[in-house]
VMD Tcl script that draws the C-alpha trace (Angstrom):
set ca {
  {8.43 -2.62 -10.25}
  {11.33 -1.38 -12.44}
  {10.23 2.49 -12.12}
  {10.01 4.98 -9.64}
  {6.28 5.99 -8.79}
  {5.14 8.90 -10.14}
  {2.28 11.43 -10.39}
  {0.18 9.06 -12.44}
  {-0.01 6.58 -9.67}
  {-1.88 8.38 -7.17}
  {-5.37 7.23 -7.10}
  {-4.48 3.40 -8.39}
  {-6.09 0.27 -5.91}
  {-3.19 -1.36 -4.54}
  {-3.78 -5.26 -3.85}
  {-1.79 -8.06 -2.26}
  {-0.75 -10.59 -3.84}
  {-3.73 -12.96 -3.48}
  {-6.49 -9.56 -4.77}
  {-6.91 -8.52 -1.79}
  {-7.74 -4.90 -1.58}
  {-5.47 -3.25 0.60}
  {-6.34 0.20 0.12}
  {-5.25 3.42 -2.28}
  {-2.35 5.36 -3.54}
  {-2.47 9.10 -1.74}
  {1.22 10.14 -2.49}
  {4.12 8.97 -4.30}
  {7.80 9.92 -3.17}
  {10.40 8.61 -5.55}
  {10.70 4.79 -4.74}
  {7.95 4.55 -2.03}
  {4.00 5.22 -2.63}
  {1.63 6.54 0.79}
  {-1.35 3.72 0.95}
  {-4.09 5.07 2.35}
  {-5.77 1.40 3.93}
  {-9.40 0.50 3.10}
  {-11.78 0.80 6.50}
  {-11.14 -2.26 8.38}
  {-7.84 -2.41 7.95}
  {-5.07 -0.44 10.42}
  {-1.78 -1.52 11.66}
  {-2.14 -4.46 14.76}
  {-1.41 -2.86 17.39}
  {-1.56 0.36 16.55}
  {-2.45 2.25 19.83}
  {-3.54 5.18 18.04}
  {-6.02 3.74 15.59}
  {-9.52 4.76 16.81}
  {-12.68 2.78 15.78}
  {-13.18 3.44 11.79}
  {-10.09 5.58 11.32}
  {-7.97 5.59 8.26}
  {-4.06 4.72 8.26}
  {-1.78 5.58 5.97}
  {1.37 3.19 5.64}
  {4.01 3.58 2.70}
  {5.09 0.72 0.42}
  {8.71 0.06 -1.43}
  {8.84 -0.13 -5.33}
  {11.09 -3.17 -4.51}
  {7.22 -5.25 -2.78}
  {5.74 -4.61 -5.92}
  {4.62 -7.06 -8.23}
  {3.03 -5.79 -10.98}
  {1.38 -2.13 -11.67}
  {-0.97 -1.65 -14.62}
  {-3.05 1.43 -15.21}
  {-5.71 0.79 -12.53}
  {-3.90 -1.08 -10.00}
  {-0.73 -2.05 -7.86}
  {-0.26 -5.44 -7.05}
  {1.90 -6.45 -3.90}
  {4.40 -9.09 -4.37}
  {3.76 -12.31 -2.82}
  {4.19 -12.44 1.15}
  {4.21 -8.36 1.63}
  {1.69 -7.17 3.75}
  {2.07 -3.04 4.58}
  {0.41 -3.81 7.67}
  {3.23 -5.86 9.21}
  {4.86 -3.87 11.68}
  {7.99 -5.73 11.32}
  {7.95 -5.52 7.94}
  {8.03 -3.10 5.07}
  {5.80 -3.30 2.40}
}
mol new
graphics top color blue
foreach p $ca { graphics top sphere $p radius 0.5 }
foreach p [lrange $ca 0 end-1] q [lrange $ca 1 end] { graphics top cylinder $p $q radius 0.2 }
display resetview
């Protein structure tokens, strides 16, 4: 993605590269966008993810595909779930 986030792209699905849903844009800070992960999907690992809890993880401009009006899509191999990675 060429542009910052803005305003406009809270509330837009963001998907991996494959369609996946991955979850949706709560916040946008400049370069980097808060995901707020579908149910079902936390961080592995994550000590502090309870049983049907919601995580938040932030994703890069630079991991991003494509955006159109509806949706984000995830360049291929980033997953904002890798802890050893960032999205």
């Amino acid at each position: 993605m060429r542009r910052n986030f803005q305003g406009t792209d809270r509330g837009k699905r963001v998907v991996a590269d494959d369609g996946t849903a991955v979850g949706t844009i709560v916040r946008t800070d400049g370069d980097r966008a808060h995901v707020l992960l579908d149910p079902g999907r936390s961080k592995p690992g994550d000590p502090t993810a309870e049983a049907g809890s919601r995580t938040t993880v932030t994703i890069d401009r630079r991991g991003v595909a494509e955006s159109t009006n509806d949706r984000v899509q995830l360049s291929e191999g980033i997953d904002p779930t890798d802890a050893r990675k960032h999205a």
